[in-house]
Each structure stands twice: as structure tokens, then as C-alpha cells.
C-alpha positions as CSV (number, residue, x, y, z in Angstrom):
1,X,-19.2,-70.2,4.2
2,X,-19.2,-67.8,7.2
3,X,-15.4,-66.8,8.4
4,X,-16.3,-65.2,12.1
5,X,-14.0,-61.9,12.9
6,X,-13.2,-61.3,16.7
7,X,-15.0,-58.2,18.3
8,X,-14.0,-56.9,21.9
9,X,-16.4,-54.3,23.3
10,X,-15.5,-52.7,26.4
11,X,-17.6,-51.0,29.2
12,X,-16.1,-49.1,32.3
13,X,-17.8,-48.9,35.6
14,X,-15.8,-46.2,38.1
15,X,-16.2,-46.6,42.0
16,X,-17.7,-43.4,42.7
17,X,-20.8,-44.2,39.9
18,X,-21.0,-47.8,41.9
19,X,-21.3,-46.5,45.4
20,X,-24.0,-43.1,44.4
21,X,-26.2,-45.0,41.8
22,X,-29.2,-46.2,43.8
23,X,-29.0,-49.5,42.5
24,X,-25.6,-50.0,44.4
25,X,-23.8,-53.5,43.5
26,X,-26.5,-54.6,41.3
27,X,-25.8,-51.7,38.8
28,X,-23.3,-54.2,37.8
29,X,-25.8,-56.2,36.2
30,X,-27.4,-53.4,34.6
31,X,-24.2,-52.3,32.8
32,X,-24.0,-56.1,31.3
33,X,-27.8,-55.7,29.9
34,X,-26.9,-52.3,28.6
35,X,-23.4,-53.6,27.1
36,X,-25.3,-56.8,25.3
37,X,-28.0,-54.4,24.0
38,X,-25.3,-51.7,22.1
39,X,-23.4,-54.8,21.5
40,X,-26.4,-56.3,19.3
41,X,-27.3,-53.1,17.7
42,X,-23.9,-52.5,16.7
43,X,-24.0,-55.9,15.1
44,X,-26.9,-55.1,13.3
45,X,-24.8,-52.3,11.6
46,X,-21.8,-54.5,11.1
47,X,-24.1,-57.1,9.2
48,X,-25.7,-54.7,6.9
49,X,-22.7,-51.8,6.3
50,X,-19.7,-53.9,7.0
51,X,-17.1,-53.4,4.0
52,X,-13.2,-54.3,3.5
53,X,-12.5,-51.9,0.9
54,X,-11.2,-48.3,1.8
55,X,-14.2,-46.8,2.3
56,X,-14.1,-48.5,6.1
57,X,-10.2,-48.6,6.7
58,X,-9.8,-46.6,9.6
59,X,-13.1,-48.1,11.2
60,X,-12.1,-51.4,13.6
61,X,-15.2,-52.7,13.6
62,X,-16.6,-52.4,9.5
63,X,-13.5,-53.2,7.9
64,X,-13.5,-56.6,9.4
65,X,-16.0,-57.9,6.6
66,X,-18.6,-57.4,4.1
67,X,-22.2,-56.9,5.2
68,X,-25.4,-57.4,3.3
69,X,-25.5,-54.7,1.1
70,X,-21.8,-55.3,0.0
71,X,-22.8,-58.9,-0.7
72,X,-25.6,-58.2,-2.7
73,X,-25.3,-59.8,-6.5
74,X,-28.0,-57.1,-8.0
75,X,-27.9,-53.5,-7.6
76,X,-30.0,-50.5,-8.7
77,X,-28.6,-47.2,-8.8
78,X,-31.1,-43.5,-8.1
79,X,-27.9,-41.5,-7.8
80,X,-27.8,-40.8,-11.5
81,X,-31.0,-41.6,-12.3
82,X,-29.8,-45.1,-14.0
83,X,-32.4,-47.2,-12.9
84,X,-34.9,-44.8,-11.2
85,X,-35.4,-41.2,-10.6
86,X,-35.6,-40.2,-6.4
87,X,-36.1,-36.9,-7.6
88,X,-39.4,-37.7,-9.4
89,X,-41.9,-36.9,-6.6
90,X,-45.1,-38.2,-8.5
91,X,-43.7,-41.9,-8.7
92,X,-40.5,-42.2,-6.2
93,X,-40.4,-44.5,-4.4
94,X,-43.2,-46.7,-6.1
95,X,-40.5,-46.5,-9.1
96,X,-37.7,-47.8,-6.9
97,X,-39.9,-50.5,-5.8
98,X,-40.8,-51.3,-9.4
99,X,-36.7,-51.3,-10.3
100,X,-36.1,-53.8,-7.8
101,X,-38.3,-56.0,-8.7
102,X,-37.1,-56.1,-12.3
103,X,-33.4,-56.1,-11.4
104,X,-34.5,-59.5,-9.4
105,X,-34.1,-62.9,-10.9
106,X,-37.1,-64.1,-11.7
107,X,-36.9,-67.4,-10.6
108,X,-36.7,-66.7,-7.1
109,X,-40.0,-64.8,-7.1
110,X,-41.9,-67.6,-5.6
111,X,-44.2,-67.1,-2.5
112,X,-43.8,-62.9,-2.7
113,X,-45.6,-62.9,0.4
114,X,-42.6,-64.1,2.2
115,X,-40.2,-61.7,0.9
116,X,-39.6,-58.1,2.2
117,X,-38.8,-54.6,1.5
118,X,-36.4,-53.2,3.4
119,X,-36.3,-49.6,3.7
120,X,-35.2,-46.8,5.5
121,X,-38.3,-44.7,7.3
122,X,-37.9,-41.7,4.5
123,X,-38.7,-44.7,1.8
124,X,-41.3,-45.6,3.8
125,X,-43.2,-42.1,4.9
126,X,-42.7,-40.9,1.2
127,X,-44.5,-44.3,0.1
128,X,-47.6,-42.7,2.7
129,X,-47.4,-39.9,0.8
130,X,-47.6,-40.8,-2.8
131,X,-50.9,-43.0,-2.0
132,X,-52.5,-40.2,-0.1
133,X,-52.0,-38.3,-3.5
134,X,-54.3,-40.6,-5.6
135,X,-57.6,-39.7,-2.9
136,X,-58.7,-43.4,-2.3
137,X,-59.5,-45.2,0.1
138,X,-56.0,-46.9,0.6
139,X,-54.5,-43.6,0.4
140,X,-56.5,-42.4,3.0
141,X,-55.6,-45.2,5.0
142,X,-52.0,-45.2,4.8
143,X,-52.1,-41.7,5.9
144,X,-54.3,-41.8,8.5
145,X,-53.6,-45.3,10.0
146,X,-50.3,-47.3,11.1
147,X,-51.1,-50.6,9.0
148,X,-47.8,-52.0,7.5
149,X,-47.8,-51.3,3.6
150,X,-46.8,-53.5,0.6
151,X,-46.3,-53.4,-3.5
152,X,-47.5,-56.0,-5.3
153,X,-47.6,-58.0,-2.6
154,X,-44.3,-58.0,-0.6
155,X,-44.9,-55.8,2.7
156,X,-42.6,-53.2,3.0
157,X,-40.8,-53.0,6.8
158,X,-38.9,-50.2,7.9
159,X,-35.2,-50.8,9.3
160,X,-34.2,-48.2,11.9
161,X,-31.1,-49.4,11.7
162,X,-30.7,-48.1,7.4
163,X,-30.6,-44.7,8.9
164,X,-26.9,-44.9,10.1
165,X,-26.2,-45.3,6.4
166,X,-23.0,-43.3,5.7
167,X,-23.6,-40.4,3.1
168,X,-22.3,-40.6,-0.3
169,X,-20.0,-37.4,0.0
170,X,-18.2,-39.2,2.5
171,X,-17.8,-42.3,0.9
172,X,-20.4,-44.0,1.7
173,X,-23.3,-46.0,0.7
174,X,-25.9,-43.5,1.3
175,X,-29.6,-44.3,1.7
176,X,-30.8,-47.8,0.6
177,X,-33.1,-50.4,0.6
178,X,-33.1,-54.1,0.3
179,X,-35.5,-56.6,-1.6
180,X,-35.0,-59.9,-0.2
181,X,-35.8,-63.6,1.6
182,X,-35.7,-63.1,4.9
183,X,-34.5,-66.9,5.7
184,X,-31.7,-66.0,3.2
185,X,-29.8,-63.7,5.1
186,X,-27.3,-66.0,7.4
187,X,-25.1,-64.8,10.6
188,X,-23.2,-67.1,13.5
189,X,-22.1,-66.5,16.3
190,X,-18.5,-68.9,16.5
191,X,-19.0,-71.0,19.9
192,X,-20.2,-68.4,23.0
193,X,-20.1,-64.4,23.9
194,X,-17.9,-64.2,26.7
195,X,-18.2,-61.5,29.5
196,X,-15.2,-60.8,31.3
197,X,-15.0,-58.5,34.6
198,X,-11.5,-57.1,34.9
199,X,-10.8,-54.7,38.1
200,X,-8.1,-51.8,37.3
201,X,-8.0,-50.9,41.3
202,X,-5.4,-48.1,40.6
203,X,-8.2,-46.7,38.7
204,X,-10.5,-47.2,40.5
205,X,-12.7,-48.9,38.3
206,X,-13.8,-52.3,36.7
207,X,-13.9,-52.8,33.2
208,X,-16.4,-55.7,31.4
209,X,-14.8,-56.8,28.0
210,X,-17.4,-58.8,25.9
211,X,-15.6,-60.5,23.1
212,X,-17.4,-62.6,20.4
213,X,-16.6,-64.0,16.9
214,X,-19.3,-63.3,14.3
215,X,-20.1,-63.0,10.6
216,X,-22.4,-62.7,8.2
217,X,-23.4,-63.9,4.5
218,X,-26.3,-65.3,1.7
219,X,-27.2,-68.7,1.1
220,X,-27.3,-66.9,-2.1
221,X,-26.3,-63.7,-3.0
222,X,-28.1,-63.9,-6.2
223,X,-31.4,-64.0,-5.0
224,X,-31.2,-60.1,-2.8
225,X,-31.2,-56.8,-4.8
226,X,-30.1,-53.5,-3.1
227,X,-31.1,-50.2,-4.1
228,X,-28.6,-47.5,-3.8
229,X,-31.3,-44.3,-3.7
230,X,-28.3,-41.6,-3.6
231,X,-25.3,-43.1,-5.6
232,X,-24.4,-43.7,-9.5
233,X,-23.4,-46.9,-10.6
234,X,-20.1,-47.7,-10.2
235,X,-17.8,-46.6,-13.7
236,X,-16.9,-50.8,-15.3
């Protein structure tokens, strides 16, 4: 069951920036491309880092609702070396990788091939790294070549958007990564985005308010398991 929260995002164009650009009027246009576009990455963040607890209450956006990695049912904690050890150079993050794929219930380990690894790019790079240590041929490979990477058989594809992961001193999540189905992570949009042009001629300027109602959820939460590479595991 998705319940969509309202979002307003709002983009000011002044008079002076319409009349000097060289596009002239159709600048216009170009401001609604470049609203849509921080619109949808900011979505992006909401569906992944969105949280109602107090970790988010002074944010308007993340407080709204709880993301991916809030929704998760299984977790694995590298914080305080529960269920892996970041710090251990000569296995991290092969050992994270391995975690995940214990913490996950087996019985939704069908078709591998079809499920991901979602990391961050420091996961990723430090993945290079360890198989460049072991001097074969693979190793050589991932070091020297861009080929996408996998363990045991689920490719491993780096989100850009994990980066904006809030650290753990400030309350955060702090780096993670996410095993999971891709067809089982669900979002709506509740009937149209709407782009309004409002003109504030006192001003001197035109304001364009997107608004849109959107959420985000599992078609089970069971089968996704997020690795929390920074944080300790939560005190029961």
C-alpha cells in the first residue's frame, strides 16, 4: 500500500536573467527541464533516505516518509563489527557481500542473476582493489578495464545517489548498500505532476511550482537486506 505525500518544488526566473540569457523567452522552457531533472533526483533521495523518525524532523521533504533503506526487513551492521569488519582491508567488502547474502532469506534466492548489489562507488572501487590483490587475470581486469563486476553471481551496480548518505555522527545512516529484486522496489506517482507558472510582477519575476504526490514501498520488505557499513546495530 503506497500513501503518496504532496511535494511543491519551486523555481524563480527574474526579468533581468529573461531578457540577457541568449535564449530569450525560450529560457522558460529550459528552466522547466532543469526543474523536472532536480525534481527526479531529489526523488531518488527521498525514495531511498526518506525517514519519519527524528533523525529527519526539521527536513520538509525526508520526514514525509520512509524510503528503501528504512523499509528494509533485514539488516547488517559494519559499525561495530557485528556482522562484518569494514576495517578488515584484506576481505572488506567481499565480507559485506558475503553478510548480505546470509542475512537474506533463502527462499527468495531464485534467479541471482536478476538481483543486484547496490552500492555506493567506495564499495565498489575497494571491490577493484581487493581482486587486483590476488594477481589474476580477473583482477587484472577489474583494475584495468570498466566491465561491471558481480559476487557469486549478482552484478554489483554503483548508485550515485548512496553518496548523499547522511553520516552517522550526525544522525544518520551513513554509507550503505542494498541487496535486492529490482522489480521489488515499488513507487507512484498519485494522478499527474503539475507545472504551474505564477508571475509576481512587483518582483519582477515568475515563479514555476511543480507539485506532485508520490511514495514509495516493497512488494515485500522481507526479501531486501541493507548493509549499514558505518553504524552498530541498534541497542533491542
Amino acid at each position: 500500500v503506497l500513501t503518496a505525500s504532496e511535494f511543491i518544488a519551486i523555481a524563480s526566473l527574474r526579468d533581468d536573467a529573461l531578457r540577457r540569457n541568449i535564449e530569450k523567452e525560450a529560457f522558460e522552457n529550459t528552466m522547466i527541464d532543469l526543474l523536472g531533472e532536480a525534481v527526479g533526483r531529489d526523488l531518488e533521495e527521498l525514495a531511498l533516505f526518506a525517514d519519519t523518525d527524528i533523525l529527519y524532523a526539521t527536513d520538509d521533504v525526508l520526514c514525509k516518509t520512509d524510503g528503501w533503506i528504512k523499509l528494509a526487513a533485514n539488516a547488517i551492521y559494519g559499525g561495530g563489527k557485528e556482522d562484518f569488519d569494514p576495517t578488515d582491508k584484506d576481505n572488506y567488502p567481499e565480507n559485506m557481500l558475503n553478510a548480505m547474502l546470509v542475512a537474506m532469506p533463502k527462499e527468495y534466492l531464485s534467479n541471482v542473476n536478476e538481483w543486484r548489489f547496490w552500492v555506493p562507488w567506495e564499495v565498489e572501487n575497494s571491490y577493484r582493489d581487493l581482486l587486483k590483490k590476488r594477481g589474476t587475470a580477473l583482477g587484472d581486469s577489474a583494475y584495468t578495464g570498466n566491465a561491471p563486476l558481480s559476487y557469486k553471481g549478482i552484478p554489483i551496480q554503483v548508485v550515485p545517489m548512496l553518496a548523499r548518505a547522511t553520516s552517522v555522527a550526525e544522525g544518520g545512516t551513513g554509507d550503505v548498500a542494498i541487496l535486492g529484486y529490482p522489480n521489488n522496489h515499488v513507487w507512484g506517482v498519485f494522478h499527474e505532476v503539475t507545472i504551474e507558472r505564477e508571475r509576481e510582477a512587483k518582483e519582477r519575476r515568475t515563479d514555476f511550482v511543480l507539485g506532485l504526490e508520490v511514495d514509495v514501498g516493497y512488494e515485500d520488505e522481507n526479501a531486501v537486506v541493507v548493509a549499514y557499513i558505518d553504524k552498530k546495530e541498534p541497542a533491542s
